[in-house]
C-alpha positions as CSV (number, residue, x, y, z in Angstrom):
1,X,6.4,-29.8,12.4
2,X,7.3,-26.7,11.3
3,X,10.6,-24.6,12.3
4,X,10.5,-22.1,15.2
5,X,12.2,-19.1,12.9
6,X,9.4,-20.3,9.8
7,X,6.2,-20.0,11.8
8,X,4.2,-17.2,11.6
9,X,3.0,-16.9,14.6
10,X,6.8,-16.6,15.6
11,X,7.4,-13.9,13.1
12,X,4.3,-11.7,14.3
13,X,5.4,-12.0,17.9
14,X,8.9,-11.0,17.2
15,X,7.6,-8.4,15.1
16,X,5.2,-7.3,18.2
17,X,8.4,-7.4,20.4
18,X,10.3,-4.9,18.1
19,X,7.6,-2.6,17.7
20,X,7.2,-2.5,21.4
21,X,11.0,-2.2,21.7
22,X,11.1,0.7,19.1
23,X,8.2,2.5,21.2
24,X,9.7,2.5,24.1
25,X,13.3,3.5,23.0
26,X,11.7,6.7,20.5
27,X,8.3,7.4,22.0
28,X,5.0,8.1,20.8
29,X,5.1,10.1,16.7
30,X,4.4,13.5,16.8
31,X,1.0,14.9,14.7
32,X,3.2,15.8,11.9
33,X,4.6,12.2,11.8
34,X,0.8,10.5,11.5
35,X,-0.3,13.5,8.9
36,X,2.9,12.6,6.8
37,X,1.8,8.8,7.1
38,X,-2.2,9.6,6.3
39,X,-0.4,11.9,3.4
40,X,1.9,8.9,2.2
41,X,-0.5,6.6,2.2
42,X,-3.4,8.1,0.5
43,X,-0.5,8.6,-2.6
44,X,0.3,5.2,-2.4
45,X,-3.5,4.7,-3.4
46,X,-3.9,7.4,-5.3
47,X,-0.8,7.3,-8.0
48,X,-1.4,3.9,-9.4
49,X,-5.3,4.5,-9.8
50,X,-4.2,7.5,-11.7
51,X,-1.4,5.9,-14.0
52,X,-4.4,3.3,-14.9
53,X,-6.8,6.1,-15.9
54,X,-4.2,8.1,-18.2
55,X,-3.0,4.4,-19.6
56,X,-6.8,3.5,-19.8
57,X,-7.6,6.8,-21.6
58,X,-4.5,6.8,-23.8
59,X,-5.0,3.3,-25.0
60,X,-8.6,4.5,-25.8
61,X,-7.8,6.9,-27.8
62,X,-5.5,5.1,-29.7
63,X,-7.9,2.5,-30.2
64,X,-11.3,4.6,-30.4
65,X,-13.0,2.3,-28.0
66,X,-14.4,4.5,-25.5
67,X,-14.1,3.5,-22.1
68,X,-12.9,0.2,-22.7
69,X,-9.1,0.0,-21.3
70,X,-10.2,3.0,-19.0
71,X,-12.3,1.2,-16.7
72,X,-10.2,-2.0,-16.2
73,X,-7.1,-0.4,-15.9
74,X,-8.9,2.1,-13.2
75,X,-9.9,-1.2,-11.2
76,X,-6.4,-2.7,-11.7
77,X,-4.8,0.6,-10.4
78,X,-7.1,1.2,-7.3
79,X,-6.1,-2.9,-7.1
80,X,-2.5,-2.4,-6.9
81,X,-2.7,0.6,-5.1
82,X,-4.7,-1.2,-1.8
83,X,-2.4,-3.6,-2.2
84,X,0.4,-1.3,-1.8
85,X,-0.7,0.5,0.6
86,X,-1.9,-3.0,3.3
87,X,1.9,-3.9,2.4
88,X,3.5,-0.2,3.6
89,X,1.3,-0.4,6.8
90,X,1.8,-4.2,7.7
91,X,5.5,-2.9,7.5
92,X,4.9,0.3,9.6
């Protein structure tokens, strides 16, 4: 049987518990707050799609191959940025 502090179903409660604890002790975010979040995570998204299309496009360029590295690095970036971004908010 697994540990109490190694089960995850002991982890999300305790993380419930804290959330709830930090609610109550600071209240409810302001607009601004949530619009900085919405901001925050749409760049979290955004950047590393970017960096793959400049990388993808450099690389094709450098290599004449059209839209070869362009379009896989595109995919990796969106990739890494959803990835990102489920990680920011499961920490949120």
């Amino acid at each position: 049987m697994t540990e109490p502090d190694n089960d995850p179903l002991v982890r999300g409660i305790r993380l419930r518990g804290d959330r709830h604890r930090r609610w109550l002790r600071e209240g409810e975010p302001s607009v601004a707050h949530r619009l900085a979040q919405i901001g925050v995570l749409g760049w979290i998204i955004v950047v590393p799609m970017l960096i793959g299309v400049f990388a993808g496009r450099w690389l094709d360029q450098h290599f004449g191959t059209g839209l070869f590295w362009t379009a896989p690095l595109l995919l990796a970036g969106t990739a890494l940025g959803g990835w990102s971004a489920w990680k920011w908010m499961k920490s949120a």
